[in-house]
C-alpha positions, 0 to 999 in steps of 0.5 A: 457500493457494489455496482461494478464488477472488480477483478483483482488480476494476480491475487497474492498478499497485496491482491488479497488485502483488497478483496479482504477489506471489500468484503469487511466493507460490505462488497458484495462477493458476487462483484470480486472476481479474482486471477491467480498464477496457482489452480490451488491458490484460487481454491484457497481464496474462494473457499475463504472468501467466498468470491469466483476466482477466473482466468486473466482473459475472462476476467478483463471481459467481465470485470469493470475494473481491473485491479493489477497487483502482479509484482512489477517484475511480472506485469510486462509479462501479463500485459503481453497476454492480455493487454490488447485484448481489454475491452473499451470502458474498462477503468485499469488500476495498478498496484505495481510499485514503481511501474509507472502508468505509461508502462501501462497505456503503452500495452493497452488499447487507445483511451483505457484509462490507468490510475496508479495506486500505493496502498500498504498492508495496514490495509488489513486492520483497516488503516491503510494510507491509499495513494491516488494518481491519474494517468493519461485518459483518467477522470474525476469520475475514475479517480472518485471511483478508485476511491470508493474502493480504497476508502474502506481500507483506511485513508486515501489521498491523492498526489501528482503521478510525479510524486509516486516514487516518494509515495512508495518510500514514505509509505509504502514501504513505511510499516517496516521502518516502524516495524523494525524500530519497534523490534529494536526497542522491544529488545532495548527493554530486554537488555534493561531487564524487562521480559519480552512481553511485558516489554512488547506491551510497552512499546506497542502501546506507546507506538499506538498511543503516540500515533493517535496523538499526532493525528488527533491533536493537530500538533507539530511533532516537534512540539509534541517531542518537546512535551515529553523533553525535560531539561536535564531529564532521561528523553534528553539522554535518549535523544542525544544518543539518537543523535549521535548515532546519526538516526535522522540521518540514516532515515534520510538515507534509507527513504531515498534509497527506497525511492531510488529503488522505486526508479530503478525498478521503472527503469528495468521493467521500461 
């Protein structure tokens, strides 16, 4: 770990989640070298971290791997000022959701490989889900690297390029639909007559415990929704009211929506 030189290019929020989980890691902060648009932000994630924040030229020459995790809307821009300018034997990461890696090979030198990344911000407590996809000039040998970098942050998979998009709606984006599911319930407990923290403990708890279960038991989650299910009982009444209010349905919704986002923001930045 550590032998190559990592730049994290454009470190906001999710740039800082990698450079974070790298040092819990045991990354030598010494091997991060990070860009930001802000003098002030550099300041503040070298004070924090420890790590030498640089310019995007200075970066692309001295770092191995370069970590795009610019906002989509933003890469074109940076490409333009440096793409050209990188240097053969570079491995280029990118971050940007829904740009996908010909966006990238075509404003960069022949041969640099891209490996497409989703990662989501669990990232911070360790249990991100990484996605891994080659682009054209990608080997095994960049995928298993890419994957050295990921792999501390939580679990890594890797997928067909193809299937990004959804990638990017299902997980992605995934930590707000539980998010927002929990606020509702949390709420729910306050209408029952709970107080507010007594009814965040509950379903926190019972969203964590409920997680490990389907991923340490094996079990379909039909199966395990169906041990909580007695006939005639209070999980039956609560399932059909989610029914009936088209709750499978709008989630069906939803993450098409998002994946259709995803397209669309490909599409404008083309």
């Amino acid at each position: 770990m550590g032998n190559h030189m990592i730049a994290v290019i454009g470190a906001g929020k999710l740039g800082e989640l990698v450079l974070s989980g790298l040092l819990r890691a045991g990354w030598p902060p010494g091997q991060l070298i990070a860009t930001t648009r802000r003098p002030e932000r550099a300041a503040e994630l070298a004070e924090r971290y420890g790590i030498r924040p640089t310019l995007n030229l200075t970066a692309v020459t001295q770092a191995d791997v370069l970590l795009v995790a610019v906002k989509p809307q933003d890469a074109g821009r940076l490409l333009d000022e440096f793409g050209m300018k990188i240097p053969p034997g570079k491995l280029v990461v990118s971050l940007c959701a829904g740009l996908p890696t010909s966006f990238f090979t075509e404003r960069l030198p022949g041969g640099i490989p891209v490996v497409r990344v989703m990662t989501n911000t669990p990232a911070l407590v360790d249990q991100a889900m990484t996605v891994i996809s080659p682009g054209p000039y990608a080997t095994d040998e960049h995928l298993a690297l890419t994957e050295e970098i990921f792999q501390p942050l939580g679990k890594t998979m890797r997928v067909p390029e193809a299937q990004q998009d959804a990638v990017t709606a299902l997980s992605g984006s995934g930590p707000a639909y539980f998010y927002l599911l929990v606020e509702a319930m949390i709420d729910a407990g306050i209408l029952l007559g709970l107080p507010r923290q007594v009814a965040h403990e509950l379903i926190v708890q019972t969203a964590i415990g409920s997680a490990v279960m389907l991923r340490d038991s094996g079990e379909h989650p039909v199966k395990l929704r169906e041990a909580v299910t007695s006939p005639a009982g209070t999980t039956i009444s609560a399932i059909r009211e989610l029914e009936k209010h088209g709750v499978r349905a709008a989630l069906l919704a939803a993450l098409e929506a998002a994946r259709d986002r995803a397209r669309e923001i490909a599409a404008q930045s083309a």
